[in-house]
Structure formats: structure tokens, C-alpha cells
PAZAPA-4460 file (N, C-alpha, C; in steps of 0.05 Angstrom, whole numbers, plus 32768, in hexadecimal, padded with zeros to 4 digits):
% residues 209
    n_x    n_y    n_z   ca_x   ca_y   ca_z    c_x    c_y    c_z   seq   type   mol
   7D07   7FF5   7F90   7D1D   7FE4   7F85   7D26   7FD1   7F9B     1      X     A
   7D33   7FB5   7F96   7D38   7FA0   7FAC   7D56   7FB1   7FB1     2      X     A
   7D57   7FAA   7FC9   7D71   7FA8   7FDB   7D86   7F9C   7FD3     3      X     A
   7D9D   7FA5   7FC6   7DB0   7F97   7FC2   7DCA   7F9D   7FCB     4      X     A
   7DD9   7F81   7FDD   7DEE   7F87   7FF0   7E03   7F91   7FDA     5      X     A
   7E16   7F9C   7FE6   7E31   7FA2   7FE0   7E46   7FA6   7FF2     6      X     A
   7E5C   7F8E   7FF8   7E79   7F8D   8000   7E8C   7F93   7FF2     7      X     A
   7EA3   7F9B   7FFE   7EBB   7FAC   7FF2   7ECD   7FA3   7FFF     8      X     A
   7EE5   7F96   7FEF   7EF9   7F86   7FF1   7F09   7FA5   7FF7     9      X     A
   7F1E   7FA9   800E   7F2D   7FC9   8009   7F4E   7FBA   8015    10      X     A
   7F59   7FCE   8009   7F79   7FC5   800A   7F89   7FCC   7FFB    11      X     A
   7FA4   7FCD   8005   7FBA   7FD4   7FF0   7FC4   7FC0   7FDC    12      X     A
   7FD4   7FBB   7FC3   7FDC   7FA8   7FB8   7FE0   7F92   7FCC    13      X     A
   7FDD   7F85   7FC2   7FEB   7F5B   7FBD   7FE5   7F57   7FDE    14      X     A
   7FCB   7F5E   7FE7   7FBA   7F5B   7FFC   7FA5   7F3B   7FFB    15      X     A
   7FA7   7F39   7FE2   7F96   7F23   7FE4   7F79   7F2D   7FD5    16      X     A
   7F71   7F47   7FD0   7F58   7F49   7FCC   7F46   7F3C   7FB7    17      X     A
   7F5C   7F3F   7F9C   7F52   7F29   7F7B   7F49   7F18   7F84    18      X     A
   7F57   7F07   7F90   7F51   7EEA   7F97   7F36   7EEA   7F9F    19      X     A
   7F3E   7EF3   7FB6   7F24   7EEF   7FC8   7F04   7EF3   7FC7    20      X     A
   7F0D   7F0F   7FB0   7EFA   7F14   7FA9   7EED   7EFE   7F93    21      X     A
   7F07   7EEC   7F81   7EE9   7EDB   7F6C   7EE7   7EC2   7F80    22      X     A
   7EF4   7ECA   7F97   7EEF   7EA7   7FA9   7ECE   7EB0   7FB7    23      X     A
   7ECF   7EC8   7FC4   7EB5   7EC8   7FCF   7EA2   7EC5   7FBB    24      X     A
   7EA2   7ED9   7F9E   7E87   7ED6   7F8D   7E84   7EB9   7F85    25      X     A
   7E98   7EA4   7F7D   7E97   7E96   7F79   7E83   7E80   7F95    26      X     A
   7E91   7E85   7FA4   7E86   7E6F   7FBB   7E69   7E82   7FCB    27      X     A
   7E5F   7E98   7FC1   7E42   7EA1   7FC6   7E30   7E9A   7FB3    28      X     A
   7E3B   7E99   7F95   7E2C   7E84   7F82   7E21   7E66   7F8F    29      X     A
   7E2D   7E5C   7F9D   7E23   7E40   7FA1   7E0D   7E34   7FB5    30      X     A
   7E0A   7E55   7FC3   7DF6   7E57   7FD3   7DD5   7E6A   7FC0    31      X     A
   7DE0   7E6B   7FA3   7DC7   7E6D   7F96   7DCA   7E93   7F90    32      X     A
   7DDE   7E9D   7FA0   7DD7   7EBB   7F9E   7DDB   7EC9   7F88    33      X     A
   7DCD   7EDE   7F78   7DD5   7EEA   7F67   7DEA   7F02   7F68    34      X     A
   7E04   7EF3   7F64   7E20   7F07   7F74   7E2D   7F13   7F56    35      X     A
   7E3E   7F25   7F5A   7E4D   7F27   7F46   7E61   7F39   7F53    36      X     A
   7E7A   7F3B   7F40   7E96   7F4A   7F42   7E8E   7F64   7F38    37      X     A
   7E9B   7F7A   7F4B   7E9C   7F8B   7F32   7EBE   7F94   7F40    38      X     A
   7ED4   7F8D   7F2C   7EE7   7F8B   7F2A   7EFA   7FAD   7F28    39      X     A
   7F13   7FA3   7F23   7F22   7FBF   7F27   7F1A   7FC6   7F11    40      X     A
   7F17   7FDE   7F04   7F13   7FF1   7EEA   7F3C   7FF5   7EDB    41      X     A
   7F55   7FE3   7EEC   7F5F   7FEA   7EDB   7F65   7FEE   7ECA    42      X     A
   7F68   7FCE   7EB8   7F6E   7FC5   7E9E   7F57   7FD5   7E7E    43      X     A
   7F42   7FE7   7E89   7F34   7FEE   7E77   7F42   800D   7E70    44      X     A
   7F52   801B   7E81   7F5D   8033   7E87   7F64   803D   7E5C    45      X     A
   7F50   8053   7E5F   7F5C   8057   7E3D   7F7E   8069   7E3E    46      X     A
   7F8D   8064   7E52   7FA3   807C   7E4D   7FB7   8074   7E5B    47      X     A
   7FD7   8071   7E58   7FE3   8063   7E66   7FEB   806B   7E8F    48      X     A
   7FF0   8054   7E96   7FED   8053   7EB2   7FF8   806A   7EC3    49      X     A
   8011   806D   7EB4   8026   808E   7EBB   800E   809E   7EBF    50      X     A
   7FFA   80A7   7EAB   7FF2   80C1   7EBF   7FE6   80BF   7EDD    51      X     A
   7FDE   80A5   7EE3   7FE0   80A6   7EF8   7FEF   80B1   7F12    52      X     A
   8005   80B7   7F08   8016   80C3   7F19   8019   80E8   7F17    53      X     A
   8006   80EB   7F05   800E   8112   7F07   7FEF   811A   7EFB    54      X     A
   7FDA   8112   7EF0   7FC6   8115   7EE3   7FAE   8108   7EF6    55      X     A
   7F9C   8129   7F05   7F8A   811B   7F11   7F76   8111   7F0A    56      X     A
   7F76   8123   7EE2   7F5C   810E   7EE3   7F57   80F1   7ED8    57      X     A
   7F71   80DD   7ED8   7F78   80C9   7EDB   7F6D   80B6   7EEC    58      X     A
   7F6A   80BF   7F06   7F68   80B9   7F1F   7F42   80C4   7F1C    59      X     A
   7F37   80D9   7F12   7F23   80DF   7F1A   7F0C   80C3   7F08    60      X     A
   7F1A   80C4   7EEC   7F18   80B2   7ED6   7F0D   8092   7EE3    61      X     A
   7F1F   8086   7EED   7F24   8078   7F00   7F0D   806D   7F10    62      X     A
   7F0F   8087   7F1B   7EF5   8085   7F3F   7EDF   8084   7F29    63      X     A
   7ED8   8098   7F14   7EC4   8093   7F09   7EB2   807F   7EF5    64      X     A
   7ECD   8076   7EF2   7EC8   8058   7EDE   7EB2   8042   7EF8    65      X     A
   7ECF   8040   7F12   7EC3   802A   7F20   7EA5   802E   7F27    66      X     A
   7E9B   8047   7F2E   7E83   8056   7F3A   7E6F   8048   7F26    67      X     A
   7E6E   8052   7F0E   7E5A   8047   7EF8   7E5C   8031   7EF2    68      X     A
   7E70   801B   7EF3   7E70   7FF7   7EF8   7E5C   7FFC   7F09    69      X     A
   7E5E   8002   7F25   7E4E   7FF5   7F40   7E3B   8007   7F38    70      X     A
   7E2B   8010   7F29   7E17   8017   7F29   7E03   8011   7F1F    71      X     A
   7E15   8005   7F0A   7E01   7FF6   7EEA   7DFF   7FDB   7EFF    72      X     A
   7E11   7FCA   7F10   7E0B   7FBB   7F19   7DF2   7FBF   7F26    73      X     A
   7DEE   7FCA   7F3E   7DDE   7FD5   7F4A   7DC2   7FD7   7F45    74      X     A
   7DBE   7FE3   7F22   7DAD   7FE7   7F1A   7D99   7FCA   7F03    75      X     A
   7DA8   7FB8   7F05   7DA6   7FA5   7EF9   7D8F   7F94   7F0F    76      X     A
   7D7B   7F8C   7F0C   7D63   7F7A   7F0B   7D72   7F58   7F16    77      X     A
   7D83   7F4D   7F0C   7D96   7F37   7F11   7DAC   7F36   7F23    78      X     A
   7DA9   7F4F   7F34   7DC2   7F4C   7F4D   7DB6   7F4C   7F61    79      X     A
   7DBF   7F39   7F70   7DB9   7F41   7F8E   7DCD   7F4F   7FA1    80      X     A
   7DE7   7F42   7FA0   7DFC   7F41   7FAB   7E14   7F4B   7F9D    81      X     A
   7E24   7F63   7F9E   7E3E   7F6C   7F90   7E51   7F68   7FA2    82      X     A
   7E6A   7F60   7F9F   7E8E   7F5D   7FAA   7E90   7F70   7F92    83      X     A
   7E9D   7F87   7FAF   7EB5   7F9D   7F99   7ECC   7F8F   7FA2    84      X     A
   7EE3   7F86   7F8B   7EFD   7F89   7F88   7F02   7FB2   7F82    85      X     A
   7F18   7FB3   7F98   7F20   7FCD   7F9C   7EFE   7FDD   7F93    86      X     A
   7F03   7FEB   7FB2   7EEA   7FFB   7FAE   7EF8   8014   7FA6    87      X     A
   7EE2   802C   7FA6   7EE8   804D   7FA1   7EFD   8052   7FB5    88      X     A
   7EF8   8048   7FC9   7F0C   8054   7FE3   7F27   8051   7FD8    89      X     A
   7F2D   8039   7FCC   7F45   8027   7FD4   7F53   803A   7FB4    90      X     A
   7F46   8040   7FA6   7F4B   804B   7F84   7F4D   8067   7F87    91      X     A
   7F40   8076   7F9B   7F4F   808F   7FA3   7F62   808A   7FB9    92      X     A
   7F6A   807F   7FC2   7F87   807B   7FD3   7F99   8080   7FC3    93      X     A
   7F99   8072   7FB2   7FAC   8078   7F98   7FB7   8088   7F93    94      X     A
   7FA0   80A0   7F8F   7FA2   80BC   7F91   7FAF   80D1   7FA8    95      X     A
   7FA1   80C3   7FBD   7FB4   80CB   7FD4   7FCA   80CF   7FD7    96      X     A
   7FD7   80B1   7FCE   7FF3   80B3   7FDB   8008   80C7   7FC1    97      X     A
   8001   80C8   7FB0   8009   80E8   7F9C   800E   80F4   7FA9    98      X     A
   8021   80FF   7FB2   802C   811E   7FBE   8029   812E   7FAB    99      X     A
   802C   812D   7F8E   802D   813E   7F7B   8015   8148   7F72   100      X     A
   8003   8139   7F7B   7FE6   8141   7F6E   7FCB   8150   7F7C   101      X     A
   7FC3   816C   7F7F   7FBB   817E   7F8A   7FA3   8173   7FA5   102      X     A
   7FA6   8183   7FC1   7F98   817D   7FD0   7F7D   8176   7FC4   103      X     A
   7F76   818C   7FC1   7F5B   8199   7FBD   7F49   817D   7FA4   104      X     A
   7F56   817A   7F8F   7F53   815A   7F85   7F4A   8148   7F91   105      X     A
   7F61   8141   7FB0   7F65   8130   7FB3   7F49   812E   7FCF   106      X     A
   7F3C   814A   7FD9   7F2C   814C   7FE8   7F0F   8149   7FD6   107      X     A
   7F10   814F   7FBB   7EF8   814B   7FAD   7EF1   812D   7FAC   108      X     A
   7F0F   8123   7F9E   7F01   8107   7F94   7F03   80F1   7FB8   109      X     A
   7F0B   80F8   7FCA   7F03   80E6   7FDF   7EEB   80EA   7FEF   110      X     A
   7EE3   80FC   7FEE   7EC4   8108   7FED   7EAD   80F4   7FDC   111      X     A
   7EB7   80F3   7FC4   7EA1   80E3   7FB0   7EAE   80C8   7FBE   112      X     A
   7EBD   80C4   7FBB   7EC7   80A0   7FC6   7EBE   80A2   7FE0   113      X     A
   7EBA   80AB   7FF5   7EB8   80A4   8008   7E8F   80A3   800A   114      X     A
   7E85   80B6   7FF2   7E68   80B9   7FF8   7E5D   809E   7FEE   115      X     A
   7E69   8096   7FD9   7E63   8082   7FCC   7E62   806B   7FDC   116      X     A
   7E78   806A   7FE9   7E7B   804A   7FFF   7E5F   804D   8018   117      X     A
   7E67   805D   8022   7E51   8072   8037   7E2F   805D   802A   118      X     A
   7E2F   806D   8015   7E0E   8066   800D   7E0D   8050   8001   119      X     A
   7E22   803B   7FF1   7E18   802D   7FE6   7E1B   800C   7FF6   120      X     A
   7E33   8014   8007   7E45   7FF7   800E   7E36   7FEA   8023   121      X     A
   7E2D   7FD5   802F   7E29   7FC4   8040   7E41   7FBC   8058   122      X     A
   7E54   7FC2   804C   7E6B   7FBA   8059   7E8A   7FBB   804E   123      X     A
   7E95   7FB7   8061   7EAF   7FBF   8047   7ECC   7FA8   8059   124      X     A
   7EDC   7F9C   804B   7EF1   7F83   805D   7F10   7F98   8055   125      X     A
   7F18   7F97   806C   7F32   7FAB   8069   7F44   7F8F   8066   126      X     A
   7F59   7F93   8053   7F6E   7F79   8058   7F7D   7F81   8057   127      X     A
   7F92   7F8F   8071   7FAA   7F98   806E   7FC1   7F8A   8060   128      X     A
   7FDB   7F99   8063   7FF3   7F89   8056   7FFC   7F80   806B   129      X     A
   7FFF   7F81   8089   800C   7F75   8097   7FFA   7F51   8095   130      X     A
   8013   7F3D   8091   800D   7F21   808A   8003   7F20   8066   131      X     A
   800A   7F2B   8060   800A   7F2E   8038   8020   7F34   802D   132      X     A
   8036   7F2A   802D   8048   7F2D   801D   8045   7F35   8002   133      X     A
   8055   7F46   7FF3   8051   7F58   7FE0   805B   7F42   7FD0   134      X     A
   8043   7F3B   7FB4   804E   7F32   7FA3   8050   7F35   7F81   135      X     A
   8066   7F2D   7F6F   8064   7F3E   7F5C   805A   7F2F   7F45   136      X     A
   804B   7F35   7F3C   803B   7F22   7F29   8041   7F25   7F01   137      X     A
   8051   7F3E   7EFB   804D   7F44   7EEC   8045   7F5C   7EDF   138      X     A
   8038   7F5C   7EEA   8025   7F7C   7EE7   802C   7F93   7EF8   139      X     A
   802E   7F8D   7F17   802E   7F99   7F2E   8049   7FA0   7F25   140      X     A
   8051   7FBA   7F34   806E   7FC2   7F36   807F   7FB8   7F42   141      X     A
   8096   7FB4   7F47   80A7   7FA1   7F59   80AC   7FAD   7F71   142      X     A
   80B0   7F96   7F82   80B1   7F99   7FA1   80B9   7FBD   7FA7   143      X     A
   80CD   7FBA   7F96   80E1   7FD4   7F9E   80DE   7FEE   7F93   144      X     A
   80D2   7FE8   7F85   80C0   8005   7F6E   809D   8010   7F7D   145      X     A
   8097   7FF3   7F90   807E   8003   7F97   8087   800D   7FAC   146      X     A
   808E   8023   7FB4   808E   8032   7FCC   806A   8039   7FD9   147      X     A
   8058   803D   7FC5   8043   8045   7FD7   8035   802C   7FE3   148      X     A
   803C   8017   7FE6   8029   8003   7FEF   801B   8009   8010   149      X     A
   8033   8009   8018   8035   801B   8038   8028   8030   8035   150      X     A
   8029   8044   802D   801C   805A   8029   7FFC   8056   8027   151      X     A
   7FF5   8046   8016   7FD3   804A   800D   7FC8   8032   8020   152      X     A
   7FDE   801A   802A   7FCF   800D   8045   7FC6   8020   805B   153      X     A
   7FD4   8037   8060   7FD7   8043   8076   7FBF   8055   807A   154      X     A
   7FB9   8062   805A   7FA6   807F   8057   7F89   8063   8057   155      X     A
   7F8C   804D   8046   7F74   8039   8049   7F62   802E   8067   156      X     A
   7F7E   802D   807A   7F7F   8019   8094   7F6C   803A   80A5   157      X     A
   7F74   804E   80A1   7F6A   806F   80AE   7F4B   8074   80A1   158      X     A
   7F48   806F   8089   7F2E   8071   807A   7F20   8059   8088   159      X     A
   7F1E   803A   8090   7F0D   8032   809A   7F0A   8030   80B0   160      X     A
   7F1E   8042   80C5   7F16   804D   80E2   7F04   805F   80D4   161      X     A
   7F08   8068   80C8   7EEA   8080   80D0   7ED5   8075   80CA   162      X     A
   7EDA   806A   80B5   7EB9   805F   80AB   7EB4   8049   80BA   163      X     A
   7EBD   803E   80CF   7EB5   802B   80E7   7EB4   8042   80FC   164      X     A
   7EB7   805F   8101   7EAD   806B   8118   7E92   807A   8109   165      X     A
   7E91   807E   80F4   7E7B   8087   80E4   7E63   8071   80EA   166      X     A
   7E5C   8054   80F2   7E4F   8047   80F5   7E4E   8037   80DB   167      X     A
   7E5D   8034   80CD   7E61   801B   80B2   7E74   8002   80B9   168      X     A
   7E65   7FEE   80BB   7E72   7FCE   80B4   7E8D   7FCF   80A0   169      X     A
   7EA3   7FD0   80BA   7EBF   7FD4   80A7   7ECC   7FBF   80B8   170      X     A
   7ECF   7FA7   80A6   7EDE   7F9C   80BE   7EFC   7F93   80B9   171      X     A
   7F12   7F9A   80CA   7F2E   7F8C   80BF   7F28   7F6A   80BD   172      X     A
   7F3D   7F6D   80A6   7F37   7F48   80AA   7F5A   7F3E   809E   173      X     A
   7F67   7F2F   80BC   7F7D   7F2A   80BA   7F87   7F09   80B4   174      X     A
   7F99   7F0A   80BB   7FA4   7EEB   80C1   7FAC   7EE3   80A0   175      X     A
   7FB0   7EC7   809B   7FBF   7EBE   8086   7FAB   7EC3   806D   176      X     A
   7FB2   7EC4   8056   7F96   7EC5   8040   7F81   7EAC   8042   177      X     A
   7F89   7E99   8049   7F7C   7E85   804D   7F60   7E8A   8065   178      X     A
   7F73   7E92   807F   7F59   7EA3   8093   7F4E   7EBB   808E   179      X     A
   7F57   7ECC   807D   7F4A   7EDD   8070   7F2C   7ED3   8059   180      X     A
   7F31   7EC8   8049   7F25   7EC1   803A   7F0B   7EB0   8042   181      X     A
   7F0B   7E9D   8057   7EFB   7E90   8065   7EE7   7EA2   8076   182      X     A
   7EF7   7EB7   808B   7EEB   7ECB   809F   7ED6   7EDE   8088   183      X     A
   7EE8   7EE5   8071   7EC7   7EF3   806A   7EB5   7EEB   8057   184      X     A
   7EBC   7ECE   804A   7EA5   7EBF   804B   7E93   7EB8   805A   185      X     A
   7E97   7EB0   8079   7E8E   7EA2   8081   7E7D   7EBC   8092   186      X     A
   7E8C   7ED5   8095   7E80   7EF0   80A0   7E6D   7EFA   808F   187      X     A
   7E71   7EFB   8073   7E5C   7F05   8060   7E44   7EEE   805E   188      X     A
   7E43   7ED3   8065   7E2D   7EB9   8067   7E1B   7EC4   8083   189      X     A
   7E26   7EC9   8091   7E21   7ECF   80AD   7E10   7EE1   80AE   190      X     A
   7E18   7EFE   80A2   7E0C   7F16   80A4   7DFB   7F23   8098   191      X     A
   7DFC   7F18   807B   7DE7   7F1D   8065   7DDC   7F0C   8059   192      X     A
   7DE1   7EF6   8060   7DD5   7EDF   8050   7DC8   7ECA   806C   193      X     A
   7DCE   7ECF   8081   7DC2   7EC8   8099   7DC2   7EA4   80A5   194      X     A
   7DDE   7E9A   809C   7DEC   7E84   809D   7E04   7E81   809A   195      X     A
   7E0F   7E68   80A7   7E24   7E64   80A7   7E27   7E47   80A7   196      X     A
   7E45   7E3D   808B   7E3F   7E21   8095   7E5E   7E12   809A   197      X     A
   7E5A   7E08   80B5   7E49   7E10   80C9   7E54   7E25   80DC   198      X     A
   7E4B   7E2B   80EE   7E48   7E47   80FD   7E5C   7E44   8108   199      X     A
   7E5C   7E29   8114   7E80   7E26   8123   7E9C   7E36   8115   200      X     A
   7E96   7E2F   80F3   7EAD   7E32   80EC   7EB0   7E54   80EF   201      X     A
   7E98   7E65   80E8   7E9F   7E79   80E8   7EA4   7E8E   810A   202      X     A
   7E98   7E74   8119   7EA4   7E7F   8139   7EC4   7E7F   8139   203      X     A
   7ED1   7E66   8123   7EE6   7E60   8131   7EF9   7E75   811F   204      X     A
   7EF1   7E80   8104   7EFF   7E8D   80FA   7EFB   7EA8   810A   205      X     A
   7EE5   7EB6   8112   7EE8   7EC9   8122   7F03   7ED1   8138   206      X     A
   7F03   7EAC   8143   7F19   7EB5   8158   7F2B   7EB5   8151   207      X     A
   7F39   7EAD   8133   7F4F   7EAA   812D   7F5A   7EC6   812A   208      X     A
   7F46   7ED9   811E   7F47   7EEC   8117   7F4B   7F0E   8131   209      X     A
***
């Protein structure tokens, strides 16, 4: 079977990741590549969002939905190239930051999330919240109601130290969304696609970074 890359947008809410993610598939289309999204598994959820908060297998539901998106992708003849919006990692954090919801759970399903990234990912772009202001769109909970944002940046920012001492392409990627958004375009042109246009720009976003 051909080789097909896979990057992973990771982060806590209103990080910037949506975006960025249909800005990169969008602007790897124009270089011809066969890319696609495979997006968050929220909005398909058959059962309301509350059990997320006391029901693990909500959360297991979840990891397992996203798993079989990226797989059918994967398995498809017409991909070359996948952008995960929120990977496994970032969708058991979730779970993490639950105090209420049993260790032993919470050591099973980060086990499958973490094997999954392990074997399948090419790389993965951490976008912390520090320089992302929390924003409320509607959907998202309000500033003052999300208490875990902090929390699952924190368990996220600890998960890609390891998997950058584990020997996996994890890279933070800071600065305004604007230098975010450029740096791992111009990082993902560079590294898997084996250009840059032009090279300057992505020397210069390096240093910004």
C-alpha cells in the first residue's frame, strides 16, 4: 500500500486549530496534493454533550468514532496527505481533565490514543493557549464556565514532551495565529513535500518562532 502522510493539529479550545486546519488543506490543494480533513467527530455525537462529564463511554465513543474517520481515510486509494483537526490525544484530554471519571478508564483509553498517534502520525503541531485568547463563538462554553482549558493545555503541552523524547516530530508552534499558520505551512512544504516557496520565507518564520 502507498505511504500516506498524516499531521495533527493538537491543542486546547480557541487555539486556532479549525482554522488552520481548512487553511493548510486548502493551500496543499494548490500544490496538486491529494489532502483531506478529517475533522472533530463532535457534532455527529448520538447523545447529549453532559455525558461527557460523568459517562466514560462517552469519551470512549468519541476516541472511537475519530479512530475509524482516520482510518477509512487512510484506507482510501485517493489520499495522499491527511490534517487531523483535534487528534486522539487532544479528545482523550478531555477525559483527563474529569476528576470524576475512573483512573483505570482513563489509563486504557490514553493507551489506545497515544498508540494510534505513535503508529499512524507523521507529525503532530502543538498550539498552545499562551498568545490565543479564549474565544466564544457560540457553541464553546463561556470564558468563565470553561475552567478546563488550562487543564487539558497543560496534560496536552506534557503528552508532546514525551512523544518528542519518544523520537516523534512534535513541534510547538507559537507566536500570533497569523505566524502560526504560515510556520506550519511552510514546515509541512519543507518536510514532506520537499519545498518551500520560497525557502527564505520559511527560514524567516522559523526565527520568528
Amino acid at each position: 500500500m502507498k505511504r500516506i502522510r498524516v499531521v495533527g493539529l493538537v491543542g486546547a479550545e480557541s487555539t486556532g486549530k479549525s482554522t488552520l486546519a481548512h487553511m493548510l488543506v486548502g493551500r496543499l490543494r494548490t500544490h496538486g496534493v491529494l489532502v483531506e480533513l478529517s475533522a472533530e467527530p463532535g457534532s455527529a455525537r448520538p447523545f447529549p454533550a453532559n455525558l461527557l462529564d460523568n459517562h466514560p463511554a462517552a469519551h470512549f465513543y468519541t476516541v472511537a468514532q475519530k479512530l475509524a474517520s482516520e482510518a477509512h481515510a487512510l484506507l482510501r486509494p485517493n489520499v495522499d496527505f491527511l490534517v487531523s483537526d483535534r487528534t486522539p490525544l487532544d479528545l482523550y484530554a478531555y477525559f483527563a481533565a474529569r476528576p470524576s471519571l475512573s483512573a483505570a478508564g482513563k489509563a486504557e483509553l490514553g493507551a489506545l490514543a497515544r498508540a494510534w498517534v505513535r503508529g499512524n502520525y507523521d507529525a503532530i503541531y502543538y498550539l498552545p493557549i499562551e498568545g490565543a485568547p479564549y474565544k466564544e463563538d457560540g457553541f464553546r462554553a463561556t470564558a468563565s464556565a470553561n475552567t478546563w482549558r488550562a487543564e487539558v493545555d497543560s496534560f496536552l503541552s506534557g503528552a508532546v514532551d514525551r512523544l518528542y523524547g519518544q523520537g516523534m516530530m512534535a513541534v510547538r508552534v507559537q507566536g500570533s495565529f497569523r505566524e502560526r499558520a504560515e510556520y506550519v505551512y511552510h514546515h509541512v512544504l519543507h518536510t514532506f513535500l520537499g519545498k518551500s516557496r520560497p525557502l527564505r520565507a520559511y527560514q524567516q518564520i522559523r526565527d520568528w518562532l
